[in-house]
C-alpha positions in Angstrom: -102.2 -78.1 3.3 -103.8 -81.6 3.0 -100.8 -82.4 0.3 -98.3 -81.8 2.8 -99.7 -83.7 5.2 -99.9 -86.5 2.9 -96.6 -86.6 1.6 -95.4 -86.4 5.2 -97.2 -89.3 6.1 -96.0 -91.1 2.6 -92.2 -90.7 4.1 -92.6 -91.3 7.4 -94.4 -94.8 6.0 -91.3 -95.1 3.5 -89.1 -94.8 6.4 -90.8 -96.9 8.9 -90.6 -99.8 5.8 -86.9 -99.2 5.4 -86.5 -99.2 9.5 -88.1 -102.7 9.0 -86.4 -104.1 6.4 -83.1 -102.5 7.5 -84.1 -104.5 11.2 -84.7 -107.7 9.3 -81.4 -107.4 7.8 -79.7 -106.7 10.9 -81.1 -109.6 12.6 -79.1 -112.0 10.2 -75.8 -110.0 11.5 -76.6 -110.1 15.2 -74.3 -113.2 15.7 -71.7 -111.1 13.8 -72.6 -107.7 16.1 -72.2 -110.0 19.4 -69.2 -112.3 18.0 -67.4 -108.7 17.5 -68.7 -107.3 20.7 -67.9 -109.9 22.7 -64.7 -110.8 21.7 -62.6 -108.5 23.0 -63.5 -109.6 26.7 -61.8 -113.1 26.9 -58.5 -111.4 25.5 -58.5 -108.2 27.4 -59.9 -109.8 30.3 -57.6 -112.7 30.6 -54.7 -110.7 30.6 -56.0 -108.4 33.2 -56.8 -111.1 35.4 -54.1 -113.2 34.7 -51.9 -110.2 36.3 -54.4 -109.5 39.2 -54.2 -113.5 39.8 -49.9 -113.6 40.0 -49.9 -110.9 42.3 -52.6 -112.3 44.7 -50.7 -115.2 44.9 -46.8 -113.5 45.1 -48.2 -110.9 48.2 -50.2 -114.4 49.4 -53.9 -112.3 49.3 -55.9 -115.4 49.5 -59.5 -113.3 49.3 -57.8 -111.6 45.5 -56.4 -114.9 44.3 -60.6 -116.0 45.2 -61.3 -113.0 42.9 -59.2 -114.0 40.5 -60.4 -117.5 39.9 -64.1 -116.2 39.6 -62.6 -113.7 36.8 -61.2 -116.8 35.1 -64.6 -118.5 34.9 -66.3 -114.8 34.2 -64.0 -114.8 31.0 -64.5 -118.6 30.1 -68.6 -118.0 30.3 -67.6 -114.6 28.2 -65.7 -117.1 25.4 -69.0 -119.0 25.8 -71.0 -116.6 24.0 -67.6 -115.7 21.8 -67.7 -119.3 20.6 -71.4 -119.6 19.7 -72.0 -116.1 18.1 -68.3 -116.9 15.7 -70.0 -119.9 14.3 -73.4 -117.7 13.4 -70.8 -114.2 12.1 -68.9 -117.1 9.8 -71.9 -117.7 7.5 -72.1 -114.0 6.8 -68.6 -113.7 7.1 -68.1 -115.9 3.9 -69.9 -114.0 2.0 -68.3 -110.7 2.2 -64.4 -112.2 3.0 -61.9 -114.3 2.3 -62.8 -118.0 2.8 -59.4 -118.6 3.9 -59.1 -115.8 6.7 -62.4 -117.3 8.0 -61.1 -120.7 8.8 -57.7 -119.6 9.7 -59.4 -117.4 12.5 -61.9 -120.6 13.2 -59.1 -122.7 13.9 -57.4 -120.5 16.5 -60.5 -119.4 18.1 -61.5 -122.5 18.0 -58.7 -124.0 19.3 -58.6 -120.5 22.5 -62.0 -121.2 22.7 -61.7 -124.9 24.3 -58.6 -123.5 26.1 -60.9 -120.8 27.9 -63.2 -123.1 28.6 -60.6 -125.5 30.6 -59.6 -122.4 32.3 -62.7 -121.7 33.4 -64.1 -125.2 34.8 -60.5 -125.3 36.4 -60.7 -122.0 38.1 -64.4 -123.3 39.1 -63.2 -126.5 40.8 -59.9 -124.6 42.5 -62.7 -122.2 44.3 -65.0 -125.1 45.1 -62.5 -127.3 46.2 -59.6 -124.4 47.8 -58.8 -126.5 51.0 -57.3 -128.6 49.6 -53.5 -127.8 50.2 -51.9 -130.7 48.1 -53.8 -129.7 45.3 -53.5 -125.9 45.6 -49.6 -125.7 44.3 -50.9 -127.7 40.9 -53.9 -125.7 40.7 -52.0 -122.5 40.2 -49.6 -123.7 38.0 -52.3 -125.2 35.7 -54.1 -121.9 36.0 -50.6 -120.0 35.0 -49.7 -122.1 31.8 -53.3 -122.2 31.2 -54.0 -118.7 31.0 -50.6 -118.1 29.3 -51.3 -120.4 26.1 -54.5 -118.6 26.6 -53.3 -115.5 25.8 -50.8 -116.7 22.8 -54.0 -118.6 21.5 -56.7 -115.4 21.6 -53.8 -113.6 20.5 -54.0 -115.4 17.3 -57.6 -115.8 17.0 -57.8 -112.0 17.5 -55.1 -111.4 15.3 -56.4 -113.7 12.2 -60.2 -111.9 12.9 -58.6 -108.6 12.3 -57.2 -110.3 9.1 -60.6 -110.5 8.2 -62.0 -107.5 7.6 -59.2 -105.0 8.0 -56.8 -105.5 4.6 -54.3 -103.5 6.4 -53.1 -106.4 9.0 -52.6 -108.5 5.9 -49.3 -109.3 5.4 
């Protein structure tokens, strides 16, 4: 009886060793779990809002088109975290892939990135300063071709990370 106790606490030690050192391990991925988690919501969520944003303004809903704007900075805080957690998954990234999908897919997320994060501080100043009536027709056409070269940018980006690890989207 004592032996099976024994070698039952011998695994569950084993394991608990491999739980840690499996942890530690993980922790150098966690920009790579968050960068992948987390970068689905500027692309997704641009597009979504961009929509919600052109009809607000076409049936003249000012309270949705307030909505919208505060989506546009939610998804340019979201790009933040994008932005910062890429540059921590492309260390491990190298390692395991292609050098040259990684900095293709720096470069245009780099490049939707800073885009995202116009949109955002211009969607910020349009709800701080919304009075303002001579400056509410270039607001929302800044917003518009903003978001839309936005889109076409993440597009890439998203596009050149799938490159990365799925051999499938390689052409």
């Amino acid at each position: 009886m004592d032996n099976i106790n024994f070698s039952i606490l011998l695994a569950h030690s084993t394991s608990v060793t491999n739980i840690a050192k499996g942890t530690a391990e993980n922790l150098s991925a966690l920009p790579a779990y968050i960068h992948v988690l987390f970068n689905h919501i500027p692309i997704i969520g641009l597009f979504v809002i961009l929509i919600f944003y052109v009809f607000s303004i076409t049936y003249k809903s000012e309270i949705f088109e307030r909505i919208s704007l505060w989506g546009f900075l939610a998804v340019g805080l979201a790009t933040v975290i994008v932005y910062f957690s890429g540059h921590g998954a492309e260390e491990l990234a190298e390692t395991i892939y292609s050098k040259e999908y990684v900095e293709t897919h720096e470069l245009f997320g780099n490049i939707a990135s800073f885009c995202m994060f116009g949109l955002g501080i211009l969607a910020l100043l349009n709800n701080l300063f919304y009075r303002s009536v001579s400056g509410k027709i270039f607001f929302r056409v800044a917003i518009i071709v903003i978001s839309i070269v936005g889109l076409i940018l993440s597009g890439l980006a998203g596009m050149t990370g799938g490159k990365i690890a799925h051999s499938e989207f390689r052409w």
